[in-house]
C-alpha positions in Angstrom: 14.0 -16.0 23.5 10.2 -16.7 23.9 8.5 -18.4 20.9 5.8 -15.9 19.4 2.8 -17.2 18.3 2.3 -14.5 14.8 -0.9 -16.8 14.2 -2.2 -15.7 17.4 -1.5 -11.6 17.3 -3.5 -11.9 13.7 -6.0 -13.7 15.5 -6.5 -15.9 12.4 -6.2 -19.9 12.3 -2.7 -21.8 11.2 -4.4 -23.2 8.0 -5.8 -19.6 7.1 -5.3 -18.0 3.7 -3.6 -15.6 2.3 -6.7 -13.5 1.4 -7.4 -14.3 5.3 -4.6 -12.8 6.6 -4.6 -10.1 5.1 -8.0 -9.2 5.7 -7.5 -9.6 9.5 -3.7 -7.6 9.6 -5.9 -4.7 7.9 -8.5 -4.8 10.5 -6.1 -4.7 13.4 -3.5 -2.5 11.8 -6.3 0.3 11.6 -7.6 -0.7 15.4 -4.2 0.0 16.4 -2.5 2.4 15.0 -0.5 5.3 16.2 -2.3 7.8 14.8 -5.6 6.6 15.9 -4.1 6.0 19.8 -2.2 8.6 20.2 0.1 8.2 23.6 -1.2 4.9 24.0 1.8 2.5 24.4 0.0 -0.8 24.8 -1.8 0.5 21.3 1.9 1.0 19.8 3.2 -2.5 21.1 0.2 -4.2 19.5 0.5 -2.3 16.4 4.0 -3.5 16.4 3.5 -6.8 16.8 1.1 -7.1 13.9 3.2 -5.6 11.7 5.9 -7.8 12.4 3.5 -10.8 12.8 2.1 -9.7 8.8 5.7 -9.7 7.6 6.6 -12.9 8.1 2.5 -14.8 7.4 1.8 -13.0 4.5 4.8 -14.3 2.6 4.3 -17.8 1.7 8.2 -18.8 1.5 8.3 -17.0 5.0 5.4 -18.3 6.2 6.6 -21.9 5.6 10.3 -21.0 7.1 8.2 -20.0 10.4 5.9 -23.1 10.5 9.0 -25.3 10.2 11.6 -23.0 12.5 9.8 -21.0 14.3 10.4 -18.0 15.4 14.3 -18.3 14.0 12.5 -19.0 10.5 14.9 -16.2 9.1 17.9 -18.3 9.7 16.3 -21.5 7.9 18.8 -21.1 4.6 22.1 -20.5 7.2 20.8 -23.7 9.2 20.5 -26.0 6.1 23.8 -25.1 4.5 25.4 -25.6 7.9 23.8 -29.5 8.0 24.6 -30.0 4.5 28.4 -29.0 5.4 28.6 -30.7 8.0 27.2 -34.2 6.7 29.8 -34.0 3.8 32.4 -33.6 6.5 31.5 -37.1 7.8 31.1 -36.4 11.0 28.5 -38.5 11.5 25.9 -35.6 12.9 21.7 -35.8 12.1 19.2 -33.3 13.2 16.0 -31.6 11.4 13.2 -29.6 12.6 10.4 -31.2 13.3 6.6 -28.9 13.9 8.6 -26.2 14.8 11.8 -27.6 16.7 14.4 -29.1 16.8 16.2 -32.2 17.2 19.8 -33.0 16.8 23.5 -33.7 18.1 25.4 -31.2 20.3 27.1 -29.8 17.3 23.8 -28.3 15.8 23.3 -26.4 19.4 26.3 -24.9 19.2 25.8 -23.8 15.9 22.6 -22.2 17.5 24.0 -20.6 19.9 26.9 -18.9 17.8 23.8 -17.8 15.4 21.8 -16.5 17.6 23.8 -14.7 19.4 25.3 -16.4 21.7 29.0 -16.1 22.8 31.7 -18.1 20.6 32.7 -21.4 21.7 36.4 -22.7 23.1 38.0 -22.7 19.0 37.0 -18.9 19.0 33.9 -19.3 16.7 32.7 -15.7 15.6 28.6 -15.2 15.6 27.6 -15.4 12.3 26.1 -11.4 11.0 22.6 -11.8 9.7 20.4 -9.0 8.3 17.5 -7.5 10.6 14.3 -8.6 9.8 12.5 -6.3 7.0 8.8 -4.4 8.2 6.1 -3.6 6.2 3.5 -1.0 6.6 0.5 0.6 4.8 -0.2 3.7 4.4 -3.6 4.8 3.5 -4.1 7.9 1.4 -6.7 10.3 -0.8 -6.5 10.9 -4.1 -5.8 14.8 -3.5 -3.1 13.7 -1.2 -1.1 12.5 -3.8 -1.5 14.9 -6.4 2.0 16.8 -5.1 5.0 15.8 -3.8 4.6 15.8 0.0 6.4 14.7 3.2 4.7 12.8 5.7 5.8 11.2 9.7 4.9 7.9 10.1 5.4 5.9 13.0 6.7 2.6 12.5 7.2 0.0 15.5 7.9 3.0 18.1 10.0 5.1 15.5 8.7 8.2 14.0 10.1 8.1 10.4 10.3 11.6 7.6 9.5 10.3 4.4 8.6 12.2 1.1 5.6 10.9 -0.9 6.3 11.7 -4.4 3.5 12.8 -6.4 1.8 10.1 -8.8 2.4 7.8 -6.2 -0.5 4.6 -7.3 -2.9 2.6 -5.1 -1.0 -0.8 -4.2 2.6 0.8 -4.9 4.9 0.0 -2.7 8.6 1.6 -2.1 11.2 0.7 0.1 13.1 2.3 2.8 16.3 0.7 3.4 17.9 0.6 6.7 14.5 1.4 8.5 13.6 -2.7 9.4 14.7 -4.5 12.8 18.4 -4.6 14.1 20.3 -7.0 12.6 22.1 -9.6 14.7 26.0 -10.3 15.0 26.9 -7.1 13.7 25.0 -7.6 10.9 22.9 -5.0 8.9 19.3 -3.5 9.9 16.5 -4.9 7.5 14.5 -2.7 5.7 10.8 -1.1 5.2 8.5 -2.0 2.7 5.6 0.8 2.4 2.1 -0.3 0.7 0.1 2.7 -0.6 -3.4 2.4 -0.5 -4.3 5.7 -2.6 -9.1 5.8 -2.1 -10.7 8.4 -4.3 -13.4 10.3 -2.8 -13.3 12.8 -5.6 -15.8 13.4 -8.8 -12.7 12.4 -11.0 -12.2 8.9 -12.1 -8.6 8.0 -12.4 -7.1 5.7 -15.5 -3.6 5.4 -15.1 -2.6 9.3 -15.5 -5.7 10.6 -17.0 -8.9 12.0 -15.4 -12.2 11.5 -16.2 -15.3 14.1 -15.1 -18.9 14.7 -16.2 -19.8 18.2 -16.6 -23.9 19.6 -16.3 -24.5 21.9 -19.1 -28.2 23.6 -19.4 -30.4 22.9 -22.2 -29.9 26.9 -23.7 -25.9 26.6 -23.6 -26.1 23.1 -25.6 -28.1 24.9 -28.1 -26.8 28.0 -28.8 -23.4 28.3 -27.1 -21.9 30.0 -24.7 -19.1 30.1 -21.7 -19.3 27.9 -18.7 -16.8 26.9 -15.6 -15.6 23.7 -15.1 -13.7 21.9 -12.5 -10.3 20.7 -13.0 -8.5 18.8 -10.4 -6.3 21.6 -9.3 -8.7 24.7 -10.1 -11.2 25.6 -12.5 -10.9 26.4 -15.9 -13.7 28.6 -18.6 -14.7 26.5 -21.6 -16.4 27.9 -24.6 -19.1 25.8 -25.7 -20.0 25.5 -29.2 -23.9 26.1 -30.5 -25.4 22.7 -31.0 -23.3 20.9 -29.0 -24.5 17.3 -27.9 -24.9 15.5 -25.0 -22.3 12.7 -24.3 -19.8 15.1 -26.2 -16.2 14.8 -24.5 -13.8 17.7 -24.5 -10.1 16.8 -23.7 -7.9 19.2 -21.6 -4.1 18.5 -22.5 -2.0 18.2 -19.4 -5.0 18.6 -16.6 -4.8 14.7 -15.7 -2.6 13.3 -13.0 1.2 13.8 -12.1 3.2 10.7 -13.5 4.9 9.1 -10.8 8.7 10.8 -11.0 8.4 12.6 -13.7 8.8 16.2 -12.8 6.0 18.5 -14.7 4.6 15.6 -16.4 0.6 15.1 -16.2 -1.7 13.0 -18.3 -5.0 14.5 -19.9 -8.4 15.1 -18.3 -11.4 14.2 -20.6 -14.6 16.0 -19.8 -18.3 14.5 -21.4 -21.1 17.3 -21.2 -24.2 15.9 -19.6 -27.3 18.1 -21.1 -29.6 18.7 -18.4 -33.2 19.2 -19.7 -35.4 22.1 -17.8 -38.2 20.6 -15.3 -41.2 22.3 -14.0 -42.0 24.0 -16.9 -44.3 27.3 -16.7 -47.0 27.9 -18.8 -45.1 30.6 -20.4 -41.9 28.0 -21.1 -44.2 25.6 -22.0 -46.0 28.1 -24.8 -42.8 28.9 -26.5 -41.4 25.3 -26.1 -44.3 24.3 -28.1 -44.0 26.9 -30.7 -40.5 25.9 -31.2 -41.3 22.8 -31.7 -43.7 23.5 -34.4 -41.1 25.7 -36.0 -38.9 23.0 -36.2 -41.3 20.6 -38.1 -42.7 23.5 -40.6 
């Protein structure tokens, strides 16, 4: 099997960070994905490949396992206990790895070749059954997106995959599919997926954990002496009577008009709404008469 070079498909140098890597896997996961290059199969082998290269550099335990084994860096735990047995059994055998290969007796290749699938030797050795490698993915989102439970196709390494995005879901969250990673080898059983929701909010509504936050323009006449007014709510609009003298900055709470809390069926948060007056401009004569005469009132 041909070395891959995951430094390379990130396009990043092998002393990179992790900030580094993850800045460029974002950059080329959104260059190449499926839905932006649709029917394009280089695009999908490329989108692959990153994925697979970001799973394994932007891990650090991982990412040493690869710099010291290569490309076989998920068998680096099997490979050790295997040396470690076989030293205790005296039989006199050395090897290590060494930038990336290896060095050692004709016992450690055969040990290689029955883990990596090769076929079993003359005292009917068995491949060893090792779990696929696990994926990750990101999914990018809007705030209204996740405001109900929804289901969604993503295509992951060539696979189109039905999941259901539960409602509440948070930005950075990550769940996991299990059974959806690479094949595993020796009969062993397929890794799984790791999805990273990035959830942006292009909205008017600031989001704090399950609550919302709005501002709401209410005219200079309403503030004084009352009145009914429309306001926004994430999922409709609601009538608010507003009370004769109210100030500006004054914050009015809406019980159960926040955001859905992740799996928890019916259960929303609060949305808090703080009146911003707005005072009249471009006064006419007229306004400016009786303004003035208010005023006036008000001091007597």
């Amino acid at each position: 099997m041909a070395f891959i070079d995951y430094y390379k498909i990130l396009e990043v140098d092998k002393k990179a960070t992790e900030a580094e890597i993850k800045k460029a896997y974002r950059k080329l996961a959104r260059k190449y994905h499926p839905d932006l290059n649709p029917n394009d199969k280089e695009a999908e082998r490329k989108f692959k490949e990153i994925n697979e290269a970001n799973e394994v550099l932007s891990h650090a335990e991982n990412r040493k396992k690869y710099d010291d084994y290569g490309e076989n860096w998920q068998h680096a735990e099997e490979f050790e206990k295997s040396k470690q047995q076989r030293q205790y059994q005296g039989n006199g055998q050395q090897g290590g790895f060494g930038g990336g290969g290896f060095s050692g007796g004709g016992d450690f290749s055969d040990f290689f070749e029955s883990m990596f699938g090769g076929r079993a030797s003359g005292g009917g050795r068995r491949s060893a059954q090792f779990k696929g490698q696990d994926f990750n993915a990101e999914l990018h989102l809007e705030l209204k997106d996740v405001y109900t439970t929804h289901k969604r196709t993503l295509t992951i390494n060539g696979k189109n995959i039905r999941i259901t995005i539960p409602a509440g879901v948070e930005n950075g969250q990550q769940i996991k599919i299990s059974g959806m990673g690479g094949e595993g080898s020796g009969g062993g059983p397929k890794g799984d997926l790791y999805i990273t929701f990035t959830v942006a909010n292009h909205t008017n509504f600031k989001l704090d954990k399950h609550n919302l936050y709005a501002i709401v323009d209410l005219d200079l006449y309403t503030a004084l002496l009352g009145g009914e007014i429309t306001a926004d709510t994430f999922d409709g609009k609601v009538k608010l009577t507003v009370k004769p003298g109210t100030q500006n900055g004054t914050k009015v709470k809406l019980k159960g008009k926040g955001f859905p809390v992740y799996k928890k069926e019916g259960e929303f948060g609060d949305l808090y709404l703080t009146y911003q007056i707005q005072i009249p401009t471009n006064l006419s004569e007229k306004e400016k008469e009786l303004f003035t005469e208010l005023a006036t009132l008000r001091k007597s």
